[in-house]
C-alpha positions as CSV (number, residue, x, y, z in Angstrom):
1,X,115.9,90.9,73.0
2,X,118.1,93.5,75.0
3,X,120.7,90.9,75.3
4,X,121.9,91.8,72.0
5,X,123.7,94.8,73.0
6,X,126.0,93.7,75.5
7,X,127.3,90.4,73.9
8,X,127.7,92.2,70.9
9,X,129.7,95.1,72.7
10,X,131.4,92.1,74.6
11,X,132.6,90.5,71.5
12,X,133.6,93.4,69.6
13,X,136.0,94.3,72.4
14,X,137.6,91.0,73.0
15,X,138.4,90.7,69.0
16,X,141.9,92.1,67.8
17,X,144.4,94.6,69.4
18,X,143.8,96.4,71.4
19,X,142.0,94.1,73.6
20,X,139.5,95.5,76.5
21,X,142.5,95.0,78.9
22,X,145.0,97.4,76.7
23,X,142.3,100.1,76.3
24,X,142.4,103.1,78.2
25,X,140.7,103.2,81.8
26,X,137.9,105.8,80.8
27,X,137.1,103.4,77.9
28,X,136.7,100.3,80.1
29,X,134.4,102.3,82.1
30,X,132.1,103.4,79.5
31,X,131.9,100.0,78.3
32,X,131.5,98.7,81.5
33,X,128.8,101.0,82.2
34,X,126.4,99.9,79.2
35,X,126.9,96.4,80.2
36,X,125.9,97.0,83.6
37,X,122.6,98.7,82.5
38,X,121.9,95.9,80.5
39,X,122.6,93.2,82.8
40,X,119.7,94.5,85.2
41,X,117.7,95.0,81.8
42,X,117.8,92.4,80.1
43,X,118.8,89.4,82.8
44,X,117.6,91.1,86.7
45,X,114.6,92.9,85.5
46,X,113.0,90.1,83.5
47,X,113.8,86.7,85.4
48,X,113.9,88.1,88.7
49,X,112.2,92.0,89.0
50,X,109.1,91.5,86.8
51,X,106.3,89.0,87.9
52,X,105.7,88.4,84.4
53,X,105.6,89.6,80.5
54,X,103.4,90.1,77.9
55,X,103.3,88.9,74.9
56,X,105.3,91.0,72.3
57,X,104.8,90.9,68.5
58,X,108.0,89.0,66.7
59,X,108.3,92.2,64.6
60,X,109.3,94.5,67.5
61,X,111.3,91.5,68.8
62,X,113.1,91.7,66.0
63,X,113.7,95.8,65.8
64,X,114.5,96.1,69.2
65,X,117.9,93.2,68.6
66,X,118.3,94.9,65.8
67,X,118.4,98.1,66.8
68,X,120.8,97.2,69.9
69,X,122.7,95.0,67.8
70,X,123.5,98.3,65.2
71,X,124.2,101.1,68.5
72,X,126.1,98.4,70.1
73,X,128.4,97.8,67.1
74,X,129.0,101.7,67.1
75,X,129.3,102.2,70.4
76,X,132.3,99.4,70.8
77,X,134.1,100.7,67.5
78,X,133.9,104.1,69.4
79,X,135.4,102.5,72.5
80,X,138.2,100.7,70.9
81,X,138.8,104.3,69.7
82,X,138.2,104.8,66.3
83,X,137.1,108.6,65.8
84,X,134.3,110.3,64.2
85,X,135.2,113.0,62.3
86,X,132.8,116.0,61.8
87,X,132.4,118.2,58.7
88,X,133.8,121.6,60.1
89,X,134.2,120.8,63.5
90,X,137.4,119.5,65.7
91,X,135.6,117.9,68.1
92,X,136.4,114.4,67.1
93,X,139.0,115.2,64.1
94,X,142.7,115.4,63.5
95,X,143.2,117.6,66.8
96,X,141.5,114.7,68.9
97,X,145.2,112.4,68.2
98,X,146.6,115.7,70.5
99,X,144.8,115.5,73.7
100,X,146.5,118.5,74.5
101,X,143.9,120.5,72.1
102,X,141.2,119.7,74.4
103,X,140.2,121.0,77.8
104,X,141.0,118.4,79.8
105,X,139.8,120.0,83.2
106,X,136.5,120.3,82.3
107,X,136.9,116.8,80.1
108,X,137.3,115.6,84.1
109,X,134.5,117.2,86.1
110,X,132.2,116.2,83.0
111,X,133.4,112.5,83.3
112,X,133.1,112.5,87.2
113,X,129.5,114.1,86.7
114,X,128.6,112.0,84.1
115,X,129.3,108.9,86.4
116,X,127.4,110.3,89.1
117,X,124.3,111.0,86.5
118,X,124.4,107.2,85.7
119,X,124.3,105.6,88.9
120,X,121.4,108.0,89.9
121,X,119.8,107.5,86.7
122,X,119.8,103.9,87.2
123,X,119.3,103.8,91.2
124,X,115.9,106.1,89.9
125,X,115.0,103.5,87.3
126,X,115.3,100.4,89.0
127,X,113.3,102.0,91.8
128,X,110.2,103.3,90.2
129,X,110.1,100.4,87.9
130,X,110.1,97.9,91.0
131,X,107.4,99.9,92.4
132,X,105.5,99.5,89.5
133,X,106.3,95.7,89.6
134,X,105.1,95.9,93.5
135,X,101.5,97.6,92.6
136,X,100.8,95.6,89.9
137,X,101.6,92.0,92.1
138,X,99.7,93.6,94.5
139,X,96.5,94.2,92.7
140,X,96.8,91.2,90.9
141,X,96.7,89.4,94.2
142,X,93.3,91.5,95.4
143,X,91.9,90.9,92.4
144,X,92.5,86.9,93.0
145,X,90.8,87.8,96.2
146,X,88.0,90.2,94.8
147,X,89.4,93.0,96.7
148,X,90.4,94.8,93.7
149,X,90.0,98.8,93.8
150,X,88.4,99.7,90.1
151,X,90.0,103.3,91.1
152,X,93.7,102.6,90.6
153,X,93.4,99.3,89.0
154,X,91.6,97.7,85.5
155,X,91.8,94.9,83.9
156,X,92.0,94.3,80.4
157,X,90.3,90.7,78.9
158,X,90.8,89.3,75.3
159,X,90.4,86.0,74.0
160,X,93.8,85.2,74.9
161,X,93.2,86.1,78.7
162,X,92.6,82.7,80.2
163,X,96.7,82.1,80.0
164,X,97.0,81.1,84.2
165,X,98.9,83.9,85.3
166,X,97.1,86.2,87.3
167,X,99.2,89.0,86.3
168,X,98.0,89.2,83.0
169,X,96.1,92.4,81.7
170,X,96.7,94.2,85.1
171,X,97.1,97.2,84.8
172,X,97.9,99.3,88.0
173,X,97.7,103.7,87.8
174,X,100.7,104.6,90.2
175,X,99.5,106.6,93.5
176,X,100.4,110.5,93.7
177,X,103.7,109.6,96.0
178,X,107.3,109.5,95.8
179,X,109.2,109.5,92.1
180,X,105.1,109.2,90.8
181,X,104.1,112.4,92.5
182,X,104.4,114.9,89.4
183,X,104.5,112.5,86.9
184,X,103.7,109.0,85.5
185,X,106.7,107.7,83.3
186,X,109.8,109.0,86.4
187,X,111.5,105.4,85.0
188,X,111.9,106.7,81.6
189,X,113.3,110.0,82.8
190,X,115.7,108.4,84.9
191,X,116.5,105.7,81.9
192,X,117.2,109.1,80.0
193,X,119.0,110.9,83.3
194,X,121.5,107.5,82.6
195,X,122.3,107.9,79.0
196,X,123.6,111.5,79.3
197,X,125.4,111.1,82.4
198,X,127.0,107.9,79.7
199,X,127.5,110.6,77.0
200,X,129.1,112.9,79.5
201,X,131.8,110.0,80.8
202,X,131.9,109.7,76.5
203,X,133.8,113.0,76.5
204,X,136.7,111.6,78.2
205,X,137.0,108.9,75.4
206,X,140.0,109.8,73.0
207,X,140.5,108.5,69.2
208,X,143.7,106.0,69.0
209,X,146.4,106.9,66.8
210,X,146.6,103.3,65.4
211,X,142.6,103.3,64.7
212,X,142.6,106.7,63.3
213,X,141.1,106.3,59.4
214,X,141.1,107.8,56.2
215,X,137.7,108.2,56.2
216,X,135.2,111.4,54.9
217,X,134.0,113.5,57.7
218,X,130.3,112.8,58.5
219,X,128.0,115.6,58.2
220,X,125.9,116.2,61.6
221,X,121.8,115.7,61.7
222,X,120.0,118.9,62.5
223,X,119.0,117.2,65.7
224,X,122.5,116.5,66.5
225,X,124.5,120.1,65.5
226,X,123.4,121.6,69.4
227,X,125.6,118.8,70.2
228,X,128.6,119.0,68.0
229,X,128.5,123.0,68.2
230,X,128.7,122.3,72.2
231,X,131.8,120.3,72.1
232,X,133.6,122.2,69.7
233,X,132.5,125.7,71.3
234,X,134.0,123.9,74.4
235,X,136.7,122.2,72.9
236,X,136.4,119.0,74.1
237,X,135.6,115.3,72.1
238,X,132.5,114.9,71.4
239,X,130.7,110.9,72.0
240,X,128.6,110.9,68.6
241,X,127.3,107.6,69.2
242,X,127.0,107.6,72.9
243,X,125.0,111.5,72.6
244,X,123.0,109.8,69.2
245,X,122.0,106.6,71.9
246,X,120.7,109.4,74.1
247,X,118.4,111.2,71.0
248,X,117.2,107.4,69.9
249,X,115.8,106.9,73.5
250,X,114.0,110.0,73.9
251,X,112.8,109.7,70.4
252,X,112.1,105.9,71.1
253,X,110.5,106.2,75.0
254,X,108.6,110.1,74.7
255,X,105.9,108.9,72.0
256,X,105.0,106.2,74.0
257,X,104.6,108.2,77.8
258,X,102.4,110.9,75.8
259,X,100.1,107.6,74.9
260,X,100.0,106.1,78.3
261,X,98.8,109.0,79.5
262,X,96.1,109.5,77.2
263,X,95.8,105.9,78.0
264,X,95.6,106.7,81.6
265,X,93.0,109.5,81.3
266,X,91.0,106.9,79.3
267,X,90.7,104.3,82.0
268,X,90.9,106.3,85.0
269,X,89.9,109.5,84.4
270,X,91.5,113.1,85.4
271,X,91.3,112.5,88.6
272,X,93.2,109.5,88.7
273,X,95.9,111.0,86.5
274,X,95.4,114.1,89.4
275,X,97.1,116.7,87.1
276,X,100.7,114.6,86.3
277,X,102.9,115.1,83.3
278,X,104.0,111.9,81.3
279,X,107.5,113.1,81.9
280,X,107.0,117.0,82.6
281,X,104.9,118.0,85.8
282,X,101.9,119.5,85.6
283,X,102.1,119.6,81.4
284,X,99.1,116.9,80.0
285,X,100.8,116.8,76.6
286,X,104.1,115.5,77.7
């Protein structure tokens, strides 16, 4: 269902002039970055990381394309360079056809750091998340040979269960070591690390002059004004799609670590959770 993103992004940037080839290097980049992520998320991590998948409603299927389909058709008009002018701001206005206007030193460091961010982020995420994948074979193998520990390990039976795959309903609490030591969801954090190290390599993305529009400035989301008050207090281009992709996945990913560890307290207990954060240490509501 993730697939969505990058052959839509893909096919946006092969379609008219400029092609991907004629855009600038930081804009190859960026787009090469979000296809990378999604190759190991939607092609590694399911046919070759995961030992299997559970069933998902057709509904959420059909969200999640069309939720990638929708950022990923914003995120490649940003690319080819098309701006997004603010209502009061010059972050991503008339000044951005002068790159002179903005501080390209710091527009530097904060793409160097912002590619640094990235690869960590997704080094982090494909780490903890092929743990996970290791403890849940694992278990799933001791409970073939009734071995299982009921401490870090439960499993869940409906009347769909009997489906052959011995990884199905197991459910694995991750020990108190390494990226799980403090808390329970570090894959999310590090999915989130990647997105604004993405939205920091965004400031180095400039409008085109032949792209630039007559279009009305767009006014900015209370959750978004830190954001567009940064840039411009900064004076560099702001990524609105690339910084609104990092809000969606917080919004999208925090909900769901503050029930899994309720979850977690529910099947295990406290002292199985041992005092860890979803995604803060030491805090039980987040």
């Amino acid at each position: 269902m993730e697939i969505t993103g990058p052959v839509n992004l893909i096919y946006n940037l092969s379609q008219a002039s400029p092609s991907f080839f004629e855009l600038p290097a930081q804009n190859r980049l960026a787009a090469s970055l979000y296809c990378i992520h999604y190759l190991n998320r939607a092609v590694i991590s399911p046919f070759f990381s995961a030992p299997s998948m559970s069933p998902i409603h057709v509904f959420i299927m059909c969200s999640a394309m069309g939720f990638n389909w929708l950022n990923s058709a914003c995120i490649s008009g940003w690319l080819r360079g098309y701006s997004t002018p603010i209502l009061g701001f010059h972050t991503q206005g008339a000044p951005a056809l002068d790159p002179s206007n903005f501080s390209f030193p710091l527009v530097q460091i904060l793409g160097f750091i912002g590619t640094i961010c990235f690869g960590l982020g997704m080094a982090g995420n494909i780490y903890a998340e092929t743990a996970l994948f290791r403890l849940r074979r694992e278990s799933a193998e001791q409970r073939t040979s009734k071995k299982s520990d009921s401490k870090t390990t439960v499993t869940i039976t409906d009347s769909h269960s009997d489906t052959g795959n011995k990884f199905h309903k197991v459910y694995v609490i991750p020990p108190v070591e390494g990226v799980f030591r403090t808390i329970l969801y570090p894959h999310y954090v590090f999915e989130w690390l990647e997105w604004v190290g993405f939205a920091l390599v965004g400031t180095t993305v400039f409008p085109i002059l032949g792209n630039m529009q007559s279009t009305p400035p767009l006014r900015p989301a209370p959750w978004i004004f830190p954001a567009v008050w940064t840039a411009d207090l900064l004076g560099i281009p702001l990524p609105v799609p690339a910084v609104l992709f990092v809000i969606n996945a917080v919004a999208n990913m925090l909900p769901h670590a503050r029930w899994g560890r309720k979850w977690y307290v529910e099947k295990f207990g406290e002292k199985g959770v041992a005092g860890r954060g979803a995604v803060v240490p030491g805090c039980a509501w987040m």
